[in-house]
Every structure is written in structure tokens, then in C-alpha cells.
N, C-alpha and C positions, 0 to 999 in steps of 0.2 A: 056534779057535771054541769048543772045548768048556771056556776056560777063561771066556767071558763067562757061559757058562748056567750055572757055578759062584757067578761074584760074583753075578747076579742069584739063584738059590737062596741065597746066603748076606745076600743085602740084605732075600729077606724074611723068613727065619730070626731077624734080628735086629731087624726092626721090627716083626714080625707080620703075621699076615694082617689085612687094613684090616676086615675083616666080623666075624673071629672075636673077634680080638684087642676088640673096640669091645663084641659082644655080653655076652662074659664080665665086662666094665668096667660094664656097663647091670646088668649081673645081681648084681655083687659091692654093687656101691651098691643096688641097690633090696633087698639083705637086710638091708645096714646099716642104712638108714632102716626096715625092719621091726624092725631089732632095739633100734635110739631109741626109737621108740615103743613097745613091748614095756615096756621098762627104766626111761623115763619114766613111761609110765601106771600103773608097779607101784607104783613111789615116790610118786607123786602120792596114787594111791588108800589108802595108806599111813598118806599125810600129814591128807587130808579125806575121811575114807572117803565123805561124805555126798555130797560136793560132782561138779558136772560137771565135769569134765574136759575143756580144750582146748589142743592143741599146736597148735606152727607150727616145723614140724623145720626141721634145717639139720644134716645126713647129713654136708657139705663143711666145714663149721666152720673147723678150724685143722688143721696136718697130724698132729697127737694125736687132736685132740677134737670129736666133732660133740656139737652144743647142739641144746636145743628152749627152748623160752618155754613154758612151761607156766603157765595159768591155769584155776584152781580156784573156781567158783562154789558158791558154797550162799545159804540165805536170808536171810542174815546180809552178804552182799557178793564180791567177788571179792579174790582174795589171785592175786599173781603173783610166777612163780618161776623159777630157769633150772635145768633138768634137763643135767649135763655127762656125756658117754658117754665114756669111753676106747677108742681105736681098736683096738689093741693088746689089751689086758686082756678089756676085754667087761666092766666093769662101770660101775657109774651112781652119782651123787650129783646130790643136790638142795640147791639154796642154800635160805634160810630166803625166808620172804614179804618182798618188796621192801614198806621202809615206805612207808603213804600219800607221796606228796610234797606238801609246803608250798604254800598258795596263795600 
């Protein structure tokens, strides 16, 4: 008997508690996605200091890199750009303005 209360202590030792385990997962990604935006907004502001500023994160990206679409309005037009975060590192780069596209 007391070796089943063993495997089941040891079944959720090694998958987690379904509550805690899921909480700390909700909490590790919602800094990430603070810290995209953070990294994004820095470089963008950087980039047009004048301009509005508008993201459309994506924290989940690729298993390196979460991305934002970053688009930069001034009175002159909108310039759009993709802000890439390194998961790992913690730091950010921004591609240059997507050329108009061709009609």
C-alpha cells in the first residue's frame, strides 16, 4: 500500500501541481510580453521619436524569439516594422521600415 502513495507522490513531483505549475506558466509569459513591449517601445521611440507608437505582440513567436509588428505613425504617414526579442538574452532589434509595396 504505501508503495502506491509513493508513485502517486512521485507522478506529481514530476508533472506538477495542475494549479501551481499552470499559475507560474500565466505569470512567466505575461512578464515576457511586459518585457516585448518594454524593448519594442524603447527602439521604436528611438527610431521616430515623434511618431505614435502601436504594437501587436506575439510573447510565443518561435521557441528563441517573440516578435511584435510595430507600427509608427507621424504626419508624414505610417512606417512599419518588426521588433524581434530574444528569449534567452533579453535584448531586442528592430528591422528597418517595410518598403511601401507596389501597386
Amino acid at each position: 500500500m504505501k508503495h502506491g502513495y509513493l508513485a502517486t507522490a512521485l507522478a506529481f513531483l514530476a508533472v506538477g501541481l495542475p494549479t501551481g505549475g499552470h499559475a507560474s506558466t500565466d505569470k512567466a509569459w505575461a512578464q515576457l510580453r511586459d518585457d516585448l513591449r518594454a524593448a519594442c517601445t524603447d527602439l521604436a521611440s528611438a527610431t521616430a521619436p515623434e511618431a505614435r507608437i502601436d504594437l501587436r505582440l506575439n510573447e510565443y513567436g518561435s521557441d528563441s524569439y517573440a516578435v511584435a509588428l510595430v507600427t509608427m505613425t507621424t504626419r508624414q504617414g505610417q512606417d512599419v516594422a518588426v521588433c524581434i526579442y530574444d528569449k534567452q538574452s533579453g535584448e531586442a532589434q528592430m528591422t528597418t521600415a517595410f518598403p511601401d509595396a507596389a501597386d
